[in-house]
Every structure is written in C-alpha cells, then in structure tokens.
N, C-alpha and C positions, 0 to 999 in steps of 0.2 A: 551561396547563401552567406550574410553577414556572421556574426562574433553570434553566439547562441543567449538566449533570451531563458533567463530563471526564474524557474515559479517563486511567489512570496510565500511567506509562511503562512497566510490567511487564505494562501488558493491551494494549498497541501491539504490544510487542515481543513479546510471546506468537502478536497475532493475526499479525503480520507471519512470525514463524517458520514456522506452519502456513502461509501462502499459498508461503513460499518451497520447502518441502517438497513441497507442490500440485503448485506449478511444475518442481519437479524430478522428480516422479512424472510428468509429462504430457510432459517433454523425452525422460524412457527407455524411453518407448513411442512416441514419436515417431521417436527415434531407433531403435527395432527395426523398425518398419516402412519406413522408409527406408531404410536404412543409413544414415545420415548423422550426422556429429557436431554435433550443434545447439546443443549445450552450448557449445562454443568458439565459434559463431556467432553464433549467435541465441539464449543462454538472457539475457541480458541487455535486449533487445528485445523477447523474448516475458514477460517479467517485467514491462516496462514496460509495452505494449500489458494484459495482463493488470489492473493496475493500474485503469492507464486507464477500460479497457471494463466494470470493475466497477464503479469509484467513478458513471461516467456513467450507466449501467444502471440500480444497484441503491442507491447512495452507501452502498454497502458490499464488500469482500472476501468472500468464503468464509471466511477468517480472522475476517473481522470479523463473519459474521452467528456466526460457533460463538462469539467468544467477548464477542458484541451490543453490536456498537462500529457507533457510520454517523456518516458525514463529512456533516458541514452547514456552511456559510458561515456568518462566524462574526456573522452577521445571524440565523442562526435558519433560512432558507430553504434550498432542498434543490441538490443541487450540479448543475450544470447539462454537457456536456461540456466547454465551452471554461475552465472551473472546473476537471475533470478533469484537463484536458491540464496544466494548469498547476502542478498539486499534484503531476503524478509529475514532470513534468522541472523544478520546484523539490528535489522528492523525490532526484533522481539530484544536482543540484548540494550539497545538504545532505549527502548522503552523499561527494560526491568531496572537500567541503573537509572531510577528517578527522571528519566525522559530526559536526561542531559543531552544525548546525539540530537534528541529532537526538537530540543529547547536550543541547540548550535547553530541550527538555521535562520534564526534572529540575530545573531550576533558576525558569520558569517559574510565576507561580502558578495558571495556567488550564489548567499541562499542555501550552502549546502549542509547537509548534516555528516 
C-alpha cells in the first residue's frame, strides 16, 4: 500500500456527530427502560466507554465505519486496547482545554490532532 490517506476535519466531525447521536439514541432507551436519567450520569461515561470499546474492537466507530475512517498508530499498525484507552482520555482532555487538540487538526498538515 501507498503513503496513508488522512481523514479531514469535516469527515471526523461528521463521523464523530453520528456516534454522538448513536449515543444519545442508546441513552433514551436506556433511559425508558429504566427509568433513570443517564444522561446527567452516565452519558459522558457511556460516550467514552463506547469510544473506547470500538476503537479497541474494531479501530473504528459506527461513525467511522459509515463514513470509512479507522484509527491506526501513526506507525501504520492497528490500535491495540491500551492505545484505545489513551486516545479517548486524551480525547476528553483535548476537548476540556477549549477543543484546542481538536481544533489542531485544521491547522495540522496530516490532519492530526
């Protein structure tokens, strides 16, 4: 295979939107079956876990298989769990300092954050 091909910031953010929709699809049936508000609890946990257990599973989202993004080490090899773990709770600290990691991939030349 040739030199590897990076997602844009508008196919992240695309795939990203469909997983969070996913996830909020899976909290309101959650939550009816429950009763429980899980949204205020746990949709930020269940977000991440999610994350997680897809990139280590499948080194892709839902989000990312519809719109054919997969996370690889930026060696070329495939992402392993404790690679997982690390990409979402880098994931969550990029987005808590004002989305700067995730605003890096506009300015980036490889798209990365």
């Amino acid at each position: 295979p040739g030199a590897p091909v990076f997602a844009t910031f508008l196919e992240r953010a695309a795939a990203f939107l469909l997983d969070v929709l996913l996830i909020g699809i899976v909290v309101e049936v959650l939550e009816g079956w429950m009763f429980y508000r899980v949204y205020d609890d746990g949709f930020p946990l269940l977000g991440l876990g999610y994350f997680i257990v897809m990139w280590a599973w499948k080194a892709q989202t839902i989000g990312g298989m519809i719109m054919k993004l997969r996370v690889v080490k930026t060696n070329g090899r495939p992402l392993e769990a404790p690679d997982a773990i690390v990409r979402g709770l880098a994931g969550v600290l990029s987005f808590a300092a004002l989305g700067l990691g995730v605003l890096w991939i506009l300015r980036d030349p490889e798209h990365q954050g």
